[in-house]
C-alpha positions as a printed NumPy array, in Angstrom:
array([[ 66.779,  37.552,  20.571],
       [ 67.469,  36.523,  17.232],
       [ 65.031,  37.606,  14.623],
       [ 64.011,  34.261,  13.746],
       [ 62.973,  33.852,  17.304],
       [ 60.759,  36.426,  17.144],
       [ 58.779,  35.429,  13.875],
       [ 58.813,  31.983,  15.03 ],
       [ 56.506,  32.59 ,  17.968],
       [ 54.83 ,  34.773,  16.274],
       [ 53.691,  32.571,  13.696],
       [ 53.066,  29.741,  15.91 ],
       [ 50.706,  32.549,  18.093],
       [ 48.851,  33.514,  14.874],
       [ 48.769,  29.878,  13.807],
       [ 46.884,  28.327,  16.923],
       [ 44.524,  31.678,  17.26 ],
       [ 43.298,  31.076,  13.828],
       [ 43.077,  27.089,  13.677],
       [ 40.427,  28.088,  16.781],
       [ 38.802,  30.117,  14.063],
       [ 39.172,  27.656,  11.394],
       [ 37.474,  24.843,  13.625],
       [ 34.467,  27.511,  13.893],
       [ 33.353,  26.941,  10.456],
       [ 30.158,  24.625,   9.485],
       [ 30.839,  22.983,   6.482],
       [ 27.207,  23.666,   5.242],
       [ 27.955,  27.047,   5.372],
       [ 31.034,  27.003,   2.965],
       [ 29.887,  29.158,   0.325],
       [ 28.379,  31.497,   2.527],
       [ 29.163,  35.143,   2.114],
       [ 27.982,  38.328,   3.933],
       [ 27.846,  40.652,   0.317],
       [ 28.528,  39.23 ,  -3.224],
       [ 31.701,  41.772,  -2.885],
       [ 33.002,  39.656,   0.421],
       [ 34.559,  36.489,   0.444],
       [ 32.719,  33.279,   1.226],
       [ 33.811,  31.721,   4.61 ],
       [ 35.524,  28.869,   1.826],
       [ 37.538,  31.387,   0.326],
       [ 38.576,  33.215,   3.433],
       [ 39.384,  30.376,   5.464],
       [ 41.546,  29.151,   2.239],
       [ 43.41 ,  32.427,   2.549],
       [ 44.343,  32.383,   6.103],
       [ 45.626,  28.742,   5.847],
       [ 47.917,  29.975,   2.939],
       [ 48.999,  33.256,   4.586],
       [ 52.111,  30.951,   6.171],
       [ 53.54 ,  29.587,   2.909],
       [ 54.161,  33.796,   2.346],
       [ 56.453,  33.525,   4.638],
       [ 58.373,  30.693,   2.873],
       [ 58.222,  32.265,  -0.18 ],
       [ 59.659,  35.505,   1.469],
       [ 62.263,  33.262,   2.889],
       [ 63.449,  31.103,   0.311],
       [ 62.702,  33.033,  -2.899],
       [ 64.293,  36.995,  -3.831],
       [ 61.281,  37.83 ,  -6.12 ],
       [ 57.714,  36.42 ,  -6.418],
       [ 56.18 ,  36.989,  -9.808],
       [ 52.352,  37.095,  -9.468],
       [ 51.576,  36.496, -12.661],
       [ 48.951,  33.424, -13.208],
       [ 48.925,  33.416,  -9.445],
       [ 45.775,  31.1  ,  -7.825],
       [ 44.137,  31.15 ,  -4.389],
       [ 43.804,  27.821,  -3.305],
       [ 40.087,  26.174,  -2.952],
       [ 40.154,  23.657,  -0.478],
       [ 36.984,  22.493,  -0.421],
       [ 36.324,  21.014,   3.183],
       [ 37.541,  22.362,   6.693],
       [ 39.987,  19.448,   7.571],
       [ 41.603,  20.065,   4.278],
       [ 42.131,  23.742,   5.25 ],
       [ 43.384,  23.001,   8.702],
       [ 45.928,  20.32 ,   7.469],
       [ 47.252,  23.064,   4.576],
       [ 47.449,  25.626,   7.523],
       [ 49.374,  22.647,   9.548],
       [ 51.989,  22.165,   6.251],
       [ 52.453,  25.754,   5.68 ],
       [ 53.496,  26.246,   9.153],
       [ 55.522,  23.918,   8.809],
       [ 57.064,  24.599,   5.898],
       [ 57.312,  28.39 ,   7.548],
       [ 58.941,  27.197,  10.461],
       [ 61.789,  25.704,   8.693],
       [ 62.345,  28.698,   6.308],
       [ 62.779,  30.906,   9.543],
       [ 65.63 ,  29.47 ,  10.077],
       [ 67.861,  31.884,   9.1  ],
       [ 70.423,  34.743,  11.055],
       [ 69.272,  37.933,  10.896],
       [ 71.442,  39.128,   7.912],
       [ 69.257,  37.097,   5.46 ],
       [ 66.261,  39.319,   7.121],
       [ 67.847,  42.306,   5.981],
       [ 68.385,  41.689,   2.222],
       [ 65.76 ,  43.385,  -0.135],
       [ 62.588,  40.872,  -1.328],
       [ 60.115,  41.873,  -4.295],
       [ 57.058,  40.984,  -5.397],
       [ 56.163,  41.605,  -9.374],
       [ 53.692,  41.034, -11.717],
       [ 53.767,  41.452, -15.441],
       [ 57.276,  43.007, -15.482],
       [ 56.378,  45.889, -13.04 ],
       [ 57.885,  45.742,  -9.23 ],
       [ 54.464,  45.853,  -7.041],
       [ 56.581,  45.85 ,  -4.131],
       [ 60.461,  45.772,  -2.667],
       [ 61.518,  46.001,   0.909],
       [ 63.781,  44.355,   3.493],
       [ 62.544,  40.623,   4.112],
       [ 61.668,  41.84 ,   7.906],
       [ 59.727,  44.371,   6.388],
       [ 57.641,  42.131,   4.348],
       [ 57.14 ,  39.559,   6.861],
       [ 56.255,  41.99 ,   9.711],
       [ 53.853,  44.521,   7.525],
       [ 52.841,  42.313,   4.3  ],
       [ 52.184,  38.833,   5.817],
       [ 52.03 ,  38.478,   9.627],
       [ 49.637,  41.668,   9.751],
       [ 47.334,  39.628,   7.114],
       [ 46.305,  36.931,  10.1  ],
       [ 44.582,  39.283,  12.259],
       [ 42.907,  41.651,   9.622],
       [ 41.383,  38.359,   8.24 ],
       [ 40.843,  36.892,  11.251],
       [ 38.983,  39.717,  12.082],
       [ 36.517,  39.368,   8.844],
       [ 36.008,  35.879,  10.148],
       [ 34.69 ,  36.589,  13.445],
       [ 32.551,  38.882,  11.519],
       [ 31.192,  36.281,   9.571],
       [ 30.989,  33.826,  12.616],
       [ 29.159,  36.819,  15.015],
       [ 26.756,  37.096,  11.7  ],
       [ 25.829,  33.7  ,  11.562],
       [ 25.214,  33.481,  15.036],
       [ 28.259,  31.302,  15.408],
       [ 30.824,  31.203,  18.92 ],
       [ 34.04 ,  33.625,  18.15 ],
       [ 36.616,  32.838,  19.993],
       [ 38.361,  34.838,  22.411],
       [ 41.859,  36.263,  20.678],
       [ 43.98 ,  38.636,  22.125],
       [ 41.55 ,  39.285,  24.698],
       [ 38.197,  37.692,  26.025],
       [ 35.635,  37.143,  23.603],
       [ 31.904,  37.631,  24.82 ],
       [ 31.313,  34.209,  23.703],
       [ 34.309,  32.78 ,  26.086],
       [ 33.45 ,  34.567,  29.326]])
């Protein structure tokens, strides 16, 4: 299997696991947030729709500079799900690549000072796919907190049985 194989159905896995999340979301509760350290459900579900275009930039760029960096704010859920949408999209097409461009070194900086520099595979496997279930996870946190259906992931959810 070529390595672009295997991130591509990865990414489309993670993709259609978290749109189910996404689509979970009441808009009234938006701004809601379980701590005033936490996220609100806007800013989280922002995050996971823009977790794909990392893997574009992994792809297509050899260093990201960080520097006046800004989350997006989308500020309705059918906004979010189409940027999730384009970003896989856009993620898709960047995978398309043989396996020696996975190998070469990719680094992120900020200010001048290298934050991080690894392999491409590295990155995508440990820095950017591994970001859609940790803050999936938060999400179904939020959703089980608000008395909200989670859905079922990896496994059944108690809400899907």
């Amino acid at each position: 299997m070529d390595i672009k194989d295997f991130f591509l159905q990865e990414l489309q896995q993670e993709a259609a696991l978290t749109e189910k999340f996404l689509k979970r979301i009441p808009e009234d509760k938006l701004d809601w947030k379980p701590h005033q350290k936490s996220m609100s459900f806007r800013e989280l579900a922002n995050h996971l729709a823009e977790i794909p275009s990392w893997i574009t930039g992994t792809m297509e760029m050899e260093e990201l500079d960080m520097e006046g960096y800004k989350a997006p704010d989308f500020g309705s859920i059918e906004e979010i799900l189409q940027t999730l949408k384009n970003n896989v999209q856009e993620a898709e097409a960047a995978l398309n690549k043989p396996d020696e461009e996975y190998q070469k070194n990719w680094k992120m900086t900020q200010n001048g000072e290298t934050l991080m520099e690894m392999p491409r595979f590295n990155v995508l496997q440990a820095m950017v796919m591994n970001q859609f279930p940790h803050h999936r996870a938060q999400l179904g946190v939020y959703l089980r907190l608000n008395d909200l259906s989670v859905p079922a992931t990896y496994g059944p959810s108690a809400d899907e049985n």
